[in-house]
N, C-alpha and C positions, 0 to 999 in steps of 0.2 A: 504494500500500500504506500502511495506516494507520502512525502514528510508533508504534514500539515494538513492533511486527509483523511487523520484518526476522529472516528467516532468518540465524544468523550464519553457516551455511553456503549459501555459493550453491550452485543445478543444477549439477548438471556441464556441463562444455562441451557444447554442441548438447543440450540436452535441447530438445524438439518445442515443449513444453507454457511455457517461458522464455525471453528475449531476454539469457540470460545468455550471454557470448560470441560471441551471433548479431545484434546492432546491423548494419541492412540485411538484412537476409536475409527474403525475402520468402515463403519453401517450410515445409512444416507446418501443423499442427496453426492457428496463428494466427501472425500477423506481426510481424517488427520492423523492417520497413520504414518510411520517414517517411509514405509516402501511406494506411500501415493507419491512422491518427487521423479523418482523413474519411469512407474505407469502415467503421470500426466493426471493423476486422477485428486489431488489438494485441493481444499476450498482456498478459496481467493484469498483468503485471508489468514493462510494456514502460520506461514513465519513471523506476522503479527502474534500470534497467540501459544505458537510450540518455539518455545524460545530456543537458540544457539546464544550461547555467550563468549566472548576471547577476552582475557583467556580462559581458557577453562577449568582450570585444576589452579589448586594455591594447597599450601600447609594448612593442616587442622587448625593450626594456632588460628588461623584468621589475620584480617587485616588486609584482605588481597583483594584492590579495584577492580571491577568489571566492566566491560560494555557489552548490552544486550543487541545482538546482531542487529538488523533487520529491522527495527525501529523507532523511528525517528516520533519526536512528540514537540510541537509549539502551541498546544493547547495548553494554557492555563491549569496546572494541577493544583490542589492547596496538599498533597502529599504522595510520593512514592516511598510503598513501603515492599519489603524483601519476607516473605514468609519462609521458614526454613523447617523441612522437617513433616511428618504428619499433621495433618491442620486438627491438631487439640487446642489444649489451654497452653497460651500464652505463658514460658517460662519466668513469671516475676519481672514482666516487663513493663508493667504500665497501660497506661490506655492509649491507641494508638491516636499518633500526630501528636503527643508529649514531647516538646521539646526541652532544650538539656538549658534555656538560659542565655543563649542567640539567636540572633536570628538567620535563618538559612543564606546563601549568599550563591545568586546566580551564576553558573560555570564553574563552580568547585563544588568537593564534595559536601561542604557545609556542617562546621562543628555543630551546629542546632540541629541537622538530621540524624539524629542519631539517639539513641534511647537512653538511659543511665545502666548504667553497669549492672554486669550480672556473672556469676561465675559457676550457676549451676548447672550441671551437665544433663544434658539431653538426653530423655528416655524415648519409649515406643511410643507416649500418649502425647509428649509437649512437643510445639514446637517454640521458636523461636523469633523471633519479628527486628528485621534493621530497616534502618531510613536508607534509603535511596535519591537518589538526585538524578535532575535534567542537567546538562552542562551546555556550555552555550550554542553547541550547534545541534542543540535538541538529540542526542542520543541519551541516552537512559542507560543508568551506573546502577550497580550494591557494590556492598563491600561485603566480604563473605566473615559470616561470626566465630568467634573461639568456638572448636567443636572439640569432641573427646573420643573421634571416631576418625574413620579413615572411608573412601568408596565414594560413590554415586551419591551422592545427597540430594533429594528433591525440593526445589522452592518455587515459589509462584509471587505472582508478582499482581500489587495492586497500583494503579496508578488515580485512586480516588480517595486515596486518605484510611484503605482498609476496608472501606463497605462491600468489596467487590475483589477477588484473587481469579479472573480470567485468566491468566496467563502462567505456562509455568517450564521449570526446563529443570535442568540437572548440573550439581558440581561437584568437578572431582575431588575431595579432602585426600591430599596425601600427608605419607609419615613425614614428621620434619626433615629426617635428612634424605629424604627423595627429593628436597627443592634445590634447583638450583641457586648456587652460593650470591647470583647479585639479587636475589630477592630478600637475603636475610644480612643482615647485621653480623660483622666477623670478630672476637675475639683474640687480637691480635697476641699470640704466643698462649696459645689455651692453657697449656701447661700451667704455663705461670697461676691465670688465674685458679685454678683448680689447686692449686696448691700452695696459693698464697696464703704468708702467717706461718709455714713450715719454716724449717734450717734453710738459709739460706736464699731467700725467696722475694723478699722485701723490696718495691719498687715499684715503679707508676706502672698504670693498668692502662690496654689503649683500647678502642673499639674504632670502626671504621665499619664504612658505608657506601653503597653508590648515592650521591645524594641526586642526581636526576630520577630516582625509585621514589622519595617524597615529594612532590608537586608543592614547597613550602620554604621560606628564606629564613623560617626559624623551626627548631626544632626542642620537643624534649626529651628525656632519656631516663628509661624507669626502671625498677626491679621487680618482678612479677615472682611470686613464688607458688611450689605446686605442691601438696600434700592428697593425702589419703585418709580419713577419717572414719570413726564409727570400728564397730567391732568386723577381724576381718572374719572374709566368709557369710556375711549376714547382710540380712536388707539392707543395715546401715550404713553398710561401708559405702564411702560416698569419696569420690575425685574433686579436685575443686583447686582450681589457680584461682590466686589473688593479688591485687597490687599492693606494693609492700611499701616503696615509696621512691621520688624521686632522685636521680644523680647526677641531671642539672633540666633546668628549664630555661625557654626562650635562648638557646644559644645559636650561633650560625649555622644552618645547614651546608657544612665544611665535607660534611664525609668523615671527619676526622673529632676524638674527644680522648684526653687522656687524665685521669685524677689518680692522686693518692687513695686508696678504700682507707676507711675511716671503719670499727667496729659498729655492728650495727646495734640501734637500741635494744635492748634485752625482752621486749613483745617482738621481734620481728627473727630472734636469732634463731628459733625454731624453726623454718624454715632451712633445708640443706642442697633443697635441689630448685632451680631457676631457670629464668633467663632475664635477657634485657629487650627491652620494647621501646623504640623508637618512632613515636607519633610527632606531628604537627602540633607547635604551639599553641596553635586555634585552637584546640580541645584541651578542656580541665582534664588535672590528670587522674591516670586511672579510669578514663572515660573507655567504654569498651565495645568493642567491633567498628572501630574507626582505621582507615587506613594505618597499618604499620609497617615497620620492619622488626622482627624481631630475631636473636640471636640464636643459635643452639642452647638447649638444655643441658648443664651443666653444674658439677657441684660448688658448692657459694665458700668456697671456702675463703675467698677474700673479704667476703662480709660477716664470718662469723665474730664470737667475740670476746675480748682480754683475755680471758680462762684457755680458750683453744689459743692464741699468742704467745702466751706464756710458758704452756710447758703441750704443743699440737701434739707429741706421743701420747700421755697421759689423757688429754680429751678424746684422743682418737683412741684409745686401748679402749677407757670407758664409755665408749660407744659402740664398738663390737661386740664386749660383753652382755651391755644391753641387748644387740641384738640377734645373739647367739642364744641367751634366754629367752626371745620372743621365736625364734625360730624351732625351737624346742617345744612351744606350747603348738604351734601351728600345723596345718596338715601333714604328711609325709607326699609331698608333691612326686617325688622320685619314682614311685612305684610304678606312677601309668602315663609314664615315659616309656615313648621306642629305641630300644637299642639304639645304638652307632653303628654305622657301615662298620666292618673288621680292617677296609681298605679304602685307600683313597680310591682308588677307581671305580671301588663299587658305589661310594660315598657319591662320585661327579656322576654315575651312572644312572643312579638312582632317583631321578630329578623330579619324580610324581610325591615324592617326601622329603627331601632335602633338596636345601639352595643353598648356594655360595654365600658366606657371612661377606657382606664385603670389607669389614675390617679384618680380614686375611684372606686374601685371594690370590691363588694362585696367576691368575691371568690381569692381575696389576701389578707383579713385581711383589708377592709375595711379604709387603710390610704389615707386619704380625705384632704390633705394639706389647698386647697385653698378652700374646700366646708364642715370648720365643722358645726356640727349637721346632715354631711349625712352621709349613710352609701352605696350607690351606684349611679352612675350616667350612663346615656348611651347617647350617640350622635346621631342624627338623618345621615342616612348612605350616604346619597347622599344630595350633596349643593342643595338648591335654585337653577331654573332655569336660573334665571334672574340674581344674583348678588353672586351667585357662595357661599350662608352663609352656616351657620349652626345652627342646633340646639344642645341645652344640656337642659338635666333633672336629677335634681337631689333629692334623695327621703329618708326620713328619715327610720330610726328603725322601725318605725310602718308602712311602705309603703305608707308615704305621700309621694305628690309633695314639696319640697322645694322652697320656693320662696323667692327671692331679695327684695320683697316686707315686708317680714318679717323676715330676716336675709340676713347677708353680705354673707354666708355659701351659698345662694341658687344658682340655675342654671344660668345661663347667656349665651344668644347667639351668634353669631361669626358671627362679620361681613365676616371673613376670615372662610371658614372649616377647619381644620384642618389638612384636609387628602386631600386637594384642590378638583381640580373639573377638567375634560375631557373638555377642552382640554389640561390643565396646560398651563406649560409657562409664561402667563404673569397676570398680576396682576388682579382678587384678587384671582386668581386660581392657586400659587404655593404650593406647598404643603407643609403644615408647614408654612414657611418663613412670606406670607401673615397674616396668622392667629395671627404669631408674632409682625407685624408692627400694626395690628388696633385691637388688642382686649387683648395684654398679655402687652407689654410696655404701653401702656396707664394704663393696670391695675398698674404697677409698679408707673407710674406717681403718680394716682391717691391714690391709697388704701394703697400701700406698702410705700411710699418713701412721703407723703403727707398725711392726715387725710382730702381729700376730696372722699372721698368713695363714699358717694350719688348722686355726678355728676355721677361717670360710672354705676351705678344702675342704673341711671333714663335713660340712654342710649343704657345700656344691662337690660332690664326689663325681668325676667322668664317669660316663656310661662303659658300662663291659659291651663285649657285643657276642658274646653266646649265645642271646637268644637271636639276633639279628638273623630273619630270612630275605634274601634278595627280591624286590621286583619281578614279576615275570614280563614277556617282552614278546611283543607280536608286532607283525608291521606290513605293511602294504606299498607300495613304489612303483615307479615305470608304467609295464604298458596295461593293467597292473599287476603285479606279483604281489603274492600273501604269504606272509611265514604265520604260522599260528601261535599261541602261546606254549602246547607242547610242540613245535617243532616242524612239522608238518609243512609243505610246501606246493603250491598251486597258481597257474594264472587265472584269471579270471577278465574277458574284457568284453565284457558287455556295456551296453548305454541304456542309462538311468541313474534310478538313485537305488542305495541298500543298505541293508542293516549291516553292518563291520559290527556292530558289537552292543550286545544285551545283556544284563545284568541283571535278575532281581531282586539281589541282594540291598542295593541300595537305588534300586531303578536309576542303572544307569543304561544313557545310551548313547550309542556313534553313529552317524549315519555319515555315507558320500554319497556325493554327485560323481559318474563318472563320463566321460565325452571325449568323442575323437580330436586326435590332435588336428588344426588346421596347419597342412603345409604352407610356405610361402607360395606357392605356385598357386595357390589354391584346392586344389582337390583333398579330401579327406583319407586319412588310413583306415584300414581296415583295424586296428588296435585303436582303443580307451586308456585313457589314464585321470587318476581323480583331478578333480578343480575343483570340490567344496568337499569340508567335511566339518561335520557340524556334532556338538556335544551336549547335554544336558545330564544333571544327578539329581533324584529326587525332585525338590520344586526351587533350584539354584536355575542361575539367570541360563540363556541359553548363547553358547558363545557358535561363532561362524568364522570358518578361516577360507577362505576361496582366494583365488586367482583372479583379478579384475585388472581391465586397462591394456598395457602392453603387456608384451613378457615376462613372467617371471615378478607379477607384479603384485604382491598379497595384501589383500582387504580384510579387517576382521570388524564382523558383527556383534554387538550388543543386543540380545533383543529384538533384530532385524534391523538394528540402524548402527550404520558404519561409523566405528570408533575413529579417532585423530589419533597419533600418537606422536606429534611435531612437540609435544612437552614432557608425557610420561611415556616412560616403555612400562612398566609396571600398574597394574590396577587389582586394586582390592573388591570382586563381587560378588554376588551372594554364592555360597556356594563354593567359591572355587577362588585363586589368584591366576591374574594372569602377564605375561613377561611377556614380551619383543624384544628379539636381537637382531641387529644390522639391518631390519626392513624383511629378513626373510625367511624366518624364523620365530615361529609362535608357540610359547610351551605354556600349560595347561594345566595347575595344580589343583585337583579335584577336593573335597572334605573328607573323601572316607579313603586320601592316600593314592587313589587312580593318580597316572599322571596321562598328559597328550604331548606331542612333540609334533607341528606342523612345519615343513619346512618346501622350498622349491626347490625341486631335481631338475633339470631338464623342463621340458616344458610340461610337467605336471608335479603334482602336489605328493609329496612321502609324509608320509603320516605313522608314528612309533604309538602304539599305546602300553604302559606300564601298570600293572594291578598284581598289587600286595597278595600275598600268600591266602588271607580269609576269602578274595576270591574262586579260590578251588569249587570246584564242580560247580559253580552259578554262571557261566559262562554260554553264551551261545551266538551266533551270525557267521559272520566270516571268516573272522578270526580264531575261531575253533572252539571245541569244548576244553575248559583250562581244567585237566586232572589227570599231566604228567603220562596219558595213553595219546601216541599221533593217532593210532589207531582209529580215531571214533569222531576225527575232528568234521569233516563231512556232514553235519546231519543238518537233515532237512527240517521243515516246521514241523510236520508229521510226524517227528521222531525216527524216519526211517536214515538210515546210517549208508552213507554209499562207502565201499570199499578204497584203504589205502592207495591202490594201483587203480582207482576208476580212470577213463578216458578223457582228454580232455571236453569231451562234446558231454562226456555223464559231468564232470566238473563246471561247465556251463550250465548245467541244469540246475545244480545246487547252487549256484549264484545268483541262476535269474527266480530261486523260490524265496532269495529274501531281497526280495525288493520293498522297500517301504510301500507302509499303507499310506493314504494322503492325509487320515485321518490323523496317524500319528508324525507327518513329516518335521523336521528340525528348523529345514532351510527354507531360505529366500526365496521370495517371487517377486524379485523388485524391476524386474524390466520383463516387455511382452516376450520376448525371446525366452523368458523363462518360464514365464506363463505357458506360453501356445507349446513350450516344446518339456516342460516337465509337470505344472501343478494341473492343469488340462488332458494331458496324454497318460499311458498305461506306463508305471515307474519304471516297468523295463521295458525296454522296446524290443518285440520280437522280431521287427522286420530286418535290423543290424545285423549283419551278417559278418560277425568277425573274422581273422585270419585264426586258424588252428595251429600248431605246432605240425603236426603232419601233412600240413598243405603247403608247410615255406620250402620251397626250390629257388638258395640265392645261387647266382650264378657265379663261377667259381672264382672273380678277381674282389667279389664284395663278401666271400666266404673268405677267404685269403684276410682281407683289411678285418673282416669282424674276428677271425681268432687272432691274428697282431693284437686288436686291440680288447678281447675278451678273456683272453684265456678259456680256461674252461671254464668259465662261468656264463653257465646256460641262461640265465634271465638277461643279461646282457646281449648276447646270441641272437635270442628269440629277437631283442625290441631292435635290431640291424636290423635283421631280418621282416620286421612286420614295418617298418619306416623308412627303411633305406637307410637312415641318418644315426652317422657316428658318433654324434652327437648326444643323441637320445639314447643308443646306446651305454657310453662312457656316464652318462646319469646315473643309467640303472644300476651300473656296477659300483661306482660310489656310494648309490646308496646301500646297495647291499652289503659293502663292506662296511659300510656305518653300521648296519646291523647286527654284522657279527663281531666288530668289536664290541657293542655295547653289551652282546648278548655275555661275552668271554668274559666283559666287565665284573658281569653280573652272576660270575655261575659263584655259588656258594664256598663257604671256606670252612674249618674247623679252628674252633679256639679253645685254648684250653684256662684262658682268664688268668686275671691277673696274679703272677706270681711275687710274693713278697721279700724281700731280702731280710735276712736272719738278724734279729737282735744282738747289734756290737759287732755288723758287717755290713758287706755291701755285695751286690751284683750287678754283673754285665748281662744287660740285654732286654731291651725292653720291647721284644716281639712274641706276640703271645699267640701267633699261629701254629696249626701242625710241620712239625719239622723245625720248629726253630729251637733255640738252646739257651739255655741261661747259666752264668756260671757265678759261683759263690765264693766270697773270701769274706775275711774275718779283719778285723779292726788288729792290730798291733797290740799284745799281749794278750788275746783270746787263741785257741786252737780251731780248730771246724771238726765238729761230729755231724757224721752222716756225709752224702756223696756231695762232692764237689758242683758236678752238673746234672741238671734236670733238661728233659726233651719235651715238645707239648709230641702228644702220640696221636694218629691218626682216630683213635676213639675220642679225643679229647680231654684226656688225664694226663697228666707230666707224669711221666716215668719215675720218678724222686719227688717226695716232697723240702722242702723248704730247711737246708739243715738246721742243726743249733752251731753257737761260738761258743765255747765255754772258755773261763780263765786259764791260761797257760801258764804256770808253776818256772819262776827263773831259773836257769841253769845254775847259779852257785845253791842255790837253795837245794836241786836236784842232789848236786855235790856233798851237802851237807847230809842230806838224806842216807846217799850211798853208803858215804863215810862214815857216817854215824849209825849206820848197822853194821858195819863192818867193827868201829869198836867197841858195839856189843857182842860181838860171837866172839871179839878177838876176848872179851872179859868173861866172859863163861867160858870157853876155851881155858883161860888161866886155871880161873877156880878149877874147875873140874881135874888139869892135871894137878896141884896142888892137894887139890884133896885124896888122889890116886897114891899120892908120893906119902903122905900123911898115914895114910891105910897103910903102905906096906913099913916103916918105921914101926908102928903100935905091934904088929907082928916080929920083929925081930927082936925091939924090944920085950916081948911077952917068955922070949925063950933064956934068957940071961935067968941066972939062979936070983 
């Protein structure tokens, strides 16, 4: 709608003919669904009312300017306001168009728009309400609010003072440190501050800024602190930042601020975890969900106070003990914790449950601050059921596990995850924040700012990984070829869509699109290879990875509407997380552990899927039945099983029986071409007449080029063979060899767990697989009883257990020993002949008259 051609009254709700309150709704007159932009089928007024916003994503913290795409407003408002959240009761916010004590100010964001502070975290029932503003060339701003969550956030938008929320769209909340560094405020030498008031530490503090990020010639600069309150584990427990107080006001918007920390007053030293928040002097401070910057989270220890100054061992001892007695009263998080990979490769393998920590990554140059002796670490993806933890594995140069048990460098658990937990909000599922209150400041208490280390060891113990079973692995490529989860191998190229993979364990499902390649010449192959493959668990969002545009070129859906990812590669959805690398590569962390791996081969899509061991026997589609028999993998709907050695034309039968129903289909219908030629037609098309394995006659100089460049690897072979093109070929066999690596990755190991070295000794060897060796010595005036070296054995028992050292007895003492039984036998020796000499005397004597 042209600028200055807005109605200032909207449709009424559900009017046919407008997308006013109907955002998604696909029924009427015309659409507001995301896929009506490709059909042509939008109400005229659709981007007026289903908002896009740029940018789109900001920090949970809040504080991140927006512009609402597509709509322009020089109608007269007396309020826009920003609704966030499910439309309940208003979190403590006042009556709407309350303003803060200015008045609004044309083409800025306007300190008077904007509500008075609040810092209570958002549930399923509240939402939330910010002022919004026109700016002078009539586009329409929010600024997005402190949240305590991560993900898609719903808001709507009134532009009559509140009487009316027509309009609404979505924003992405990420973790803090997924924003980029000129959005937030830097603590120049973090160190310093984190460990300001220690030995040796003392010195001005700097912070620094992009200052064209505040639109402002003055600035303030404040201290926000975050706690956790209420009993844990119970309704009460409650999240809650709050502003604590200013560290300067009305200064230059320099970019630049450097002060001495001063101790803070003693109501504010309870606070131990923080940051700084950098608003416009326009707003009173502490005013909240106004444009900021704000810094990382971090411990305050430059503001704590005299007491910690004075003697910071002693403050920091006495706060680990504290909280080594709270962590005593509190649950045993540990227990419903998953293993650790045994390896690093099964660890990078395994990517449907672990990711890369990126504070130690391998593929950044391996800087491992808090974990030396490793060189990568990855998180378990999803908290604990129960108590919302995590895990971390951390694994040396030779692809050990690293463990606390024998370095301070090794893995350690979270009572908090890191990346929280669904539902967020409140404690110990906010994201970030929590992680910080019971598993990062306790580390500070303890290891950094004290030399009690051992306490949080024996607290945060590494994961063993004996119970640790690997991912299994199935995968699809080329023209297409299917490996199954036990093993099993088959092409399949048929055109339509199909079930790759069912689950009723957690109702899970995969479906693809599959379609003939278009040669440059034009004309089609007779082989198929996928270009969408779409995912759904449970009632988690439904994600779409397809092929769109040029070459090689991957789209992913949300829901049926095409995600951006020019900010985040990473998003947190219901259900599942999901990651982008390099543009062509989309992996897929499901809730109950599945993972997806979508990537471009050649000119079609290879798609990996990964499922945890509890998937045994719930398995069924394309991908096989998962229970360890190739034997069985075959089976139709009907439960009839076609045999290991079937035909390929019987193997086409079995592919074209699981073609999606329409009813339950995944994907997209967002342009007529996919309409007329998939949601309209029969999902598999019988009239396709693919090439068979038994029908390719290549002629002998493209049989010659395809084993130069196949080897024996027949899926490569084949797709020469059904394409002509080397090309497509050399795809296939990449992928396949991507397969079998990940598969070798992933074949299982034996451990025999952690072995301990002997009281008043030590041992070599901290690999605790089968075949590995450990070997035992003794401290310097101890001996060693029992065997020297222990084996882990192929059953998983060491050969030897753990010897003792006992005291070793000096050698003059031995001496003393010797000798001094020797002159005891040398003294009963005397006596006795003495006494013999004695006895015969009294006899010669006895004969004398």
């Amino acid at each position: 709608m042209g600028s200055g051609q807005i109605s200032s009254a909207a449709p009424p709700p559900g009017a046919q003919g407008s997308c006013s309150h109907r955002c998604g709704d696909r029924d009427g007159s015309c659409s507001c669904h995301p896929t009506c932009s490709g059909l042509g089928t939008c109400c005229s007024d659709f981007r007026d009312f289903c908002l896009e916003v740029s940018p789109y994503s900001g920090s949970m913290m809040g504080g991140k300017d927006f512009q609402v795409q597509h709509l322009t407003w020089f109608i007269p408002t007396d309020g826009v306001i920003c609704r966030w959240g499910s439309p309940g009761a208003p979190c403590a916010l006042g009556a709407p168009g309350r303003r803060s004590g200015r008045g609004p100010r044309r083409g800025s964001p306007g300190p008077g728009l904007a509500f008075p502070a609040t810092s209570c975290p958002r549930r399923f029932k509240e939402s939330i309400q910010t002022l919004g503003y026109v700016d002078s060339s009539g586009h329409v701003h929010c600024v997005s609010p402190l949240l305590y969550e991560t993900g898609h956030i719903p808001f709507t938008l009134s532009m009559d003072n509140g009487r009316s929320f027509p309009r609404s769209g979505t924003w992405l909340a990420v973790h803090p440190s997924k924003v980029s560094e000129t959005e937030k405020s830097q603590l120049e030498n973090e160190t310093l501050w984190q460990y300001y008031g220690t030995a040796g530490t003392t010195d001005n503090l700097t912070v620094t800024w992009e200052p064209s990020a505040l639109p402002t010639r003055s600035v303030t600069i404040e201290l926000w602190g975050y706690e956790e309150t209420g009993k844990p584990y119970s309704g009460e427990w409650t999240a809650k930042w709050s502003y604590l107080y200013s560290l300067a006001t009305s200064i230059p918007n320099s970019g630049f601020f450097t002060f001495t920390p001063k101790p803070a007053p003693p109501n504010f030293q309870r606070w131990e975890v923080g940051a700084l928040r950098i608003i416009s002097s326009r707003y009173y401070a502490g005013e909240k969900d106004v444009q900021a910057l704000w810094s990382n989270e971090h411990a305050l220890a430059w503001h704590l106070g005299e007491d910690f100054r004075a003697d910071p061992k002693a403050w920091a001892r006495a706060q680990c003990l504290a909280w080594e007695q709270l962590e005593d009263q509190l649950p045993n998080f540990l227990e419903e914790l998953p293993d650790c990979p045994c390896t690093l490769a099964q660890a990078r393998a395994d990517s449907g449950r672990f990711h890369t920590d990126y504070g130690c990554d391998i593929e950044r140059g391996s800087v491992c601050t808090y974990h030396p002796g490793a060189v990568h670490c990855v998180r378990s993806v999803q908290a604990s059921p129960r108590f919302a933890s995590g895990q971390q594995c951390c694994y040396t140069e030779a692809g050990s596990l690293l463990l606390t048990a024998d370095s301070t460098g090794g893995s350690t658990p979270d009572r908090g995850h890191d990346w929280g937990a669904p539902p967020f909000r409140t404690p110990p599922r906010v994201p970030g924040l929590s992680h910080w209150l019971y598993d990062v400041v306790s580390f500070y208490h303890c290891c950094l700012w004290a030399p009690e280390c051992s306490r949080y060891m024996r607290r945060r113990p590494s994961s063993d990984c004996r119970s640790y079973r690997p991912s299994r692995l199935a995968s699809a490529f080329g023209d297409p070829h299917f490996i199954t989860f036990d093993g099993a191998s088959f092409s399949f190229n048929g055109r339509g869509e199909y079930v790759l993979l069912e689950a009723e364990l957690t109702n899970l499902r995969v479906q693809g699109r599959a379609q003939p390649r278009t040669t440059p010449e034009g004309p089609q192959d007779r082989g198929t290879g996928l270009t969408a493959v779409a995912v759904q668990e449970g009632n988690s969002d439904v994600v779409e990875v397809r092929l769109a545009g040029g070459a090689g070129v991957l789209q992913v859906l949300l829901n049926q509407e095409v995600l951006s990812f020019t900010e985040q590669s990473w998003m947190d959805l219901k259900g599942m997380f999901l990651s982008v690398a390099a543009g062509d590569s989309v992996s897929i962390m499901l809730s109950s552990g599945a993972g997806l791996e979508v990537s471009v081969q050649g000119p079609f899509l290879s798609v990996t899927v990964l499922l945890p061991e509890k998937f045994l026997t719930h398995t069924q589609g394309l991908l096989g039945t998962l229970n360890d028999d190739p034997t069985d993998d075959f089976v139709l709907r009907d439960g009839n099983v076609l045999p290991p050695k079937a035909s390929s034309r019987e193997l086409f039968r079995f592919g074209a029986d699981w073609a999606v129903r329409n009813t339950s289909s995944l994907l997209t219908y967002d342009s007529w071409f996919l309409v007329n030629n998939f949601l309209y037609q029969p999902k598999h098309d019988y009239t396709f007449q693919p090439l068979f394995p038994e029908e390719t006659t290549p002629n002998p100089s493209q049989a010659a080029e395809a084993a130069k460049l196949c080897g024996d690897n027949y899926f490569c072979i084949f797709d020469v063979m059904a394409t002509g093109s080397l090309s497509v070929g050399n795809a296939t066999r990449m992928a396949h060899q991507w397969h079998q690596h990940r598969a070798q990755s992933l074949q299982p190991v034996t451990s025999c767990g952690w072995l301990a070295p002997p009281p008043n000794g030590r041992k070599e060897g901290t690999r605790y697989l089968s075949g590995s060796t450990v070997y035992f010595h003794c401290d310097s005036g101890y001996s060693l009883v029992g065997a020297e070296v222990s084996t882990c054995q192929a059953d998983g028992i060491w050969s030897r257990p753990t010897p003792m050292c006992q005291p070793a007895r000096s050698y003059t003492v031995l001496l003393s020993i010797i000798f001094g039984g020797l002159a005891v036998v040398a003294v009963v020796a005397l006596v006795y002949v003495l006494l013999r000499h004695r006895k015969g005397n009294m006899a010669i004597w006895g004969s004398q008259p």
